[in-house]
C-alpha positions as CSV (number, residue, x, y, z in Angstrom):
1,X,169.6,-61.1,124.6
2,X,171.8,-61.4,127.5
3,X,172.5,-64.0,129.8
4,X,171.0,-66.6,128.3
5,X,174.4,-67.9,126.9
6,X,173.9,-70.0,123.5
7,X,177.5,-70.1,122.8
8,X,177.8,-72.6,125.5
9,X,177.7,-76.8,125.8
10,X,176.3,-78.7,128.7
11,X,177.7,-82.1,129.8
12,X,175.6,-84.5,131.0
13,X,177.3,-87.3,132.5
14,X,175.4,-90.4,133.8
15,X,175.6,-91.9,136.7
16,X,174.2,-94.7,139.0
17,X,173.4,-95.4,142.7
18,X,173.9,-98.6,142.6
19,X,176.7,-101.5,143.6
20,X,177.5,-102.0,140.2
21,X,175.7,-101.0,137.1
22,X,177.0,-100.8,133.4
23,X,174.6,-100.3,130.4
24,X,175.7,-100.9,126.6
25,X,173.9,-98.0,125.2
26,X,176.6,-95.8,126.9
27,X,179.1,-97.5,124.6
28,X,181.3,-98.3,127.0
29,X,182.5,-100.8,129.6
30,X,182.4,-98.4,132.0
31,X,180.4,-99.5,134.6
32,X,177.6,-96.0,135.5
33,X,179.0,-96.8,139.1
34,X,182.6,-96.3,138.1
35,X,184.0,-99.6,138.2
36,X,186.4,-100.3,135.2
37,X,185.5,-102.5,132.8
38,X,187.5,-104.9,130.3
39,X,186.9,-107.7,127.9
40,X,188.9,-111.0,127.9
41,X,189.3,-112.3,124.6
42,X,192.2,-114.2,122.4
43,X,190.6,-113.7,118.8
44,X,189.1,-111.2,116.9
45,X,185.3,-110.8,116.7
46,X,182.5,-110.1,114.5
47,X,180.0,-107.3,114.9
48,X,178.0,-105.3,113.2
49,X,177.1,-101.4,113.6
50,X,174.3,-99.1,113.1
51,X,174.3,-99.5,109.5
52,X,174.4,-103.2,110.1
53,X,177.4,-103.6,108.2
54,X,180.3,-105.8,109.8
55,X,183.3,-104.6,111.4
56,X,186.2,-106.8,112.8
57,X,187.3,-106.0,116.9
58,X,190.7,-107.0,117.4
59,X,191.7,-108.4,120.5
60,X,190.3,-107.9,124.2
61,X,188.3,-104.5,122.1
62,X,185.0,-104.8,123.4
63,X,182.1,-105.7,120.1
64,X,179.5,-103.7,120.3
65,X,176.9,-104.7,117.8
66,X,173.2,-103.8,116.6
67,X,170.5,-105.9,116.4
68,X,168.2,-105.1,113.9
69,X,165.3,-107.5,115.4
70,X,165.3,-106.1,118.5
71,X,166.3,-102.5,117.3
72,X,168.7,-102.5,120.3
73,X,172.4,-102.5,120.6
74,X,174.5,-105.0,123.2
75,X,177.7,-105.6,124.0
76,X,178.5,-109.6,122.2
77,X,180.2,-111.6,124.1
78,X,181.0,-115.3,122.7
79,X,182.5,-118.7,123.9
80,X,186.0,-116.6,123.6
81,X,185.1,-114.1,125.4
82,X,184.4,-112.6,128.5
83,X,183.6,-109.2,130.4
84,X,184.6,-108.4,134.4
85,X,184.7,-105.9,136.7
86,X,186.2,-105.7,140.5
87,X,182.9,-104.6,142.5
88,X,183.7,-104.5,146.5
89,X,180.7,-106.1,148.1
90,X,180.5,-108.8,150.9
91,X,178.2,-111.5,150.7
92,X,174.7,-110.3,151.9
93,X,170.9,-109.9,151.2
94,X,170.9,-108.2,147.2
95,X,169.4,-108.7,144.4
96,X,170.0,-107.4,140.5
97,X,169.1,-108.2,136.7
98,X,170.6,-108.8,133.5
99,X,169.2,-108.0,130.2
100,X,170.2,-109.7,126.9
101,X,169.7,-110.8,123.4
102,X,169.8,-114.8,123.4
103,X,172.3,-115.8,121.2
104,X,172.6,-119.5,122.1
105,X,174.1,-119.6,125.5
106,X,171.2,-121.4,126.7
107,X,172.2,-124.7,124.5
108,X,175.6,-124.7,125.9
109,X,175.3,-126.6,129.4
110,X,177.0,-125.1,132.2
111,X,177.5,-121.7,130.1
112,X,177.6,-118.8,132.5
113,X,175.4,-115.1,132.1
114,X,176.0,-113.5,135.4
115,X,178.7,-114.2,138.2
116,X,180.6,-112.9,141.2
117,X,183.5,-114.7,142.9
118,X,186.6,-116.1,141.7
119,X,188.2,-116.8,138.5
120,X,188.6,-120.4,139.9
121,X,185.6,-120.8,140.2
122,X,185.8,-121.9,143.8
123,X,184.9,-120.6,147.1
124,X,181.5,-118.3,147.9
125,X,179.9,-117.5,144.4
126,X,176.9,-116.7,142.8
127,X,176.1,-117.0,139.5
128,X,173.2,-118.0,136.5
129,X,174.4,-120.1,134.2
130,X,172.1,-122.5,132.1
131,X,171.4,-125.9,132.6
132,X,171.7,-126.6,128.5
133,X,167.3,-125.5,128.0
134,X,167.3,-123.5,131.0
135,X,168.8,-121.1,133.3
136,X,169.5,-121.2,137.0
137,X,170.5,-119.5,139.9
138,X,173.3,-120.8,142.3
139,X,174.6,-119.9,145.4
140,X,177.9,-121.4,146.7
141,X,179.7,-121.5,150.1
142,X,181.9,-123.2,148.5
143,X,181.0,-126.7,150.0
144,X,177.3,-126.5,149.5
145,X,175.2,-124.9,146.7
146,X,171.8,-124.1,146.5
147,X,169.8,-123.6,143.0
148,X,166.4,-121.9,141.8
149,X,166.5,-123.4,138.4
150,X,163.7,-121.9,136.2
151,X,160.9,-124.1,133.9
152,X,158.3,-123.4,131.3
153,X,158.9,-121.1,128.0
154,X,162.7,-121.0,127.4
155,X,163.9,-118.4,125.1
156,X,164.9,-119.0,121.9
157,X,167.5,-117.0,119.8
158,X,167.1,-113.1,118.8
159,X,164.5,-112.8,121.8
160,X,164.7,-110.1,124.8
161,X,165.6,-112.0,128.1
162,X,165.3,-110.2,131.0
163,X,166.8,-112.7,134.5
164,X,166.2,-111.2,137.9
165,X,167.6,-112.5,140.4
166,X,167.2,-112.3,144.6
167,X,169.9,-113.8,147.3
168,X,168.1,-113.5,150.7
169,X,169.6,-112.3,154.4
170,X,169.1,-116.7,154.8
171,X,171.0,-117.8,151.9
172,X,167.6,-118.5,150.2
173,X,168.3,-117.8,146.3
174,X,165.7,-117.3,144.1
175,X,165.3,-116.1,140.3
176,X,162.6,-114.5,137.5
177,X,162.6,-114.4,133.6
178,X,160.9,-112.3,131.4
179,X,160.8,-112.8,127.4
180,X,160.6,-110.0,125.1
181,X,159.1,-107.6,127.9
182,X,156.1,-110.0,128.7
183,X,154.9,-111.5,132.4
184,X,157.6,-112.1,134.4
185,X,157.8,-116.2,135.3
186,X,159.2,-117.0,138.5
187,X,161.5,-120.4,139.3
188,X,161.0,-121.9,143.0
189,X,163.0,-120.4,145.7
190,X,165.9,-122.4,147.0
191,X,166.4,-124.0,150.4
192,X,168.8,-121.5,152.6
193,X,172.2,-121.7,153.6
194,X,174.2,-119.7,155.5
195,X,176.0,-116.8,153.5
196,X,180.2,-116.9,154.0
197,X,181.8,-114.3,155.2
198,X,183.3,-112.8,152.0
199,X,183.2,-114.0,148.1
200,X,185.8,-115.9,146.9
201,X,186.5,-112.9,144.7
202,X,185.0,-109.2,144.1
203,X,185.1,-110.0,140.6
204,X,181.9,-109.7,138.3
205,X,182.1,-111.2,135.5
206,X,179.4,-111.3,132.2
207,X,179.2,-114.4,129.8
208,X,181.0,-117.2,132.2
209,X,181.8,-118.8,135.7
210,X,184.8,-117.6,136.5
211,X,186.9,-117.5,133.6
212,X,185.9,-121.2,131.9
213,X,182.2,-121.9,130.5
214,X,181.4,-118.8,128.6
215,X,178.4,-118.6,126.6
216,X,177.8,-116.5,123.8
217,X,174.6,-113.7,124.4
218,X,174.3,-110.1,123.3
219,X,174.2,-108.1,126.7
220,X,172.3,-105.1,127.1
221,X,172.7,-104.2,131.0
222,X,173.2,-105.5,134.4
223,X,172.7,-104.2,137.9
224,X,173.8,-105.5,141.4
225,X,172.2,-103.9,144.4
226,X,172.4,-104.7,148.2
227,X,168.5,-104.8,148.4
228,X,165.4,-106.2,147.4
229,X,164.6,-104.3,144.6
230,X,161.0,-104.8,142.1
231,X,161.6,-105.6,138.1
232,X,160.8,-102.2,137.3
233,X,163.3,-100.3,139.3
234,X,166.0,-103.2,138.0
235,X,165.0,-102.3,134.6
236,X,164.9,-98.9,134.3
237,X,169.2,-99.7,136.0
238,X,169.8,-102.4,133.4
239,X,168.2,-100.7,130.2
């Protein structure tokens, strides 16, 4: 037949409409909204591929590792390591998810999952980070914070954590969990507070506040977006 043109490939290359939005099962840092990604580490790491046998990654080479309980594969990121990227977005009503394997970040007090701002950590920032058997939400003018600290069920390791999270047009902050893709619990909302005029930094960063208190999770996904998205549209971005 003519025309029809077996001979030829198609590439299909993903791509997102969102602020920022990477995804481990492209198996890259790559954000899908084209922000660069990297890893920060000073060691080598551990992980383990498809056919769960180990395999070393050398320094600042990000460790991409199955996990055979949740049949999933994430991007591990331990108390040596962090992941950022430089996302160019003003303070402002958004909202977004991140979706993780709990590897015991939420023992470690203070131990961050999710933040924008600066390396410092100082100045306007956001970020979830746990309070050593929960996690929380903070927003920070950088005089004044203001917390939605969640309570209940905490995860415990190997399970599917799911944290949405909502900063309002008033400074209102407010965040959601869901464990191993069952009802979503919600923390209370926050008091306001007037949102500054810019971050301290553009930088989002994965597995710590700024660059101390890193954690140590296996991340799936993560999306930022300047609305006020529902769970499933954040986690059809994040998974």
């Amino acid at each position: 037949m003519t025309g029809v043109g077996y001979d030829f490939a198609r590439r299909v290359t993903l791509a997102s409409r969102h602020a920022w939005n990477w995804v481990a099962r492209t198996a890259k840092l790559d954000a899908l909204s084209e922000q660069v990604g990297r890893v920060t580490r000073t060691t080598t790491a551990t992980g383990t591929d498809s056919f769960a046998a180990p395999y070393t990654a050398v320094h600042s080479e990000a460790t991409l590792t199955y996990h055979a309980g949740q049949d999933l594969v994430g991007l591990l990121l331990g108390p040596d390591d962090s992941a950022d990227w430089t996302v160019p977005i003003l303070p402002q009503a958004s909202c977004g998810m991140v979706r993780f394997i709990e590897n015991g970040t939420l023992a470690i007090a203070s131990a961050g999952v999710f933040y924008i701002g600066l390396d410092a950590a100082t100045g306007a920032r956001l970020y979830i980070d746990s309070t050593g058997t929960q996690y929380r939400l903070t927003y920070h003018d950088g005089s004044t914070p203001v917390t939605s600290t969640m309570s209940g069920t905490a995860p415990t390791t190997g399970q599917l954590v799911e944290l949405r999270w909502r900063l309002a047009a008033d400074g209102k902050v407010k965040l959601w969990q869901t464990i191993n893709s069952g009802a979503e619990t919600a923390a209370t909302e926050s008091a306001g507070l007037t949102l500054a005029a810019a971050w301290g930094a553009t930088t989002v960063r994965l597995n710590s506040v700024g660059t101390a208190n890193k954690g140590n999770n296996l991340f799936l996904g993560a999306v930022l977006d300047p609305g006020d998205l529902s769970i499933d549209l954040l986690r059809a971005a994040a998974s």
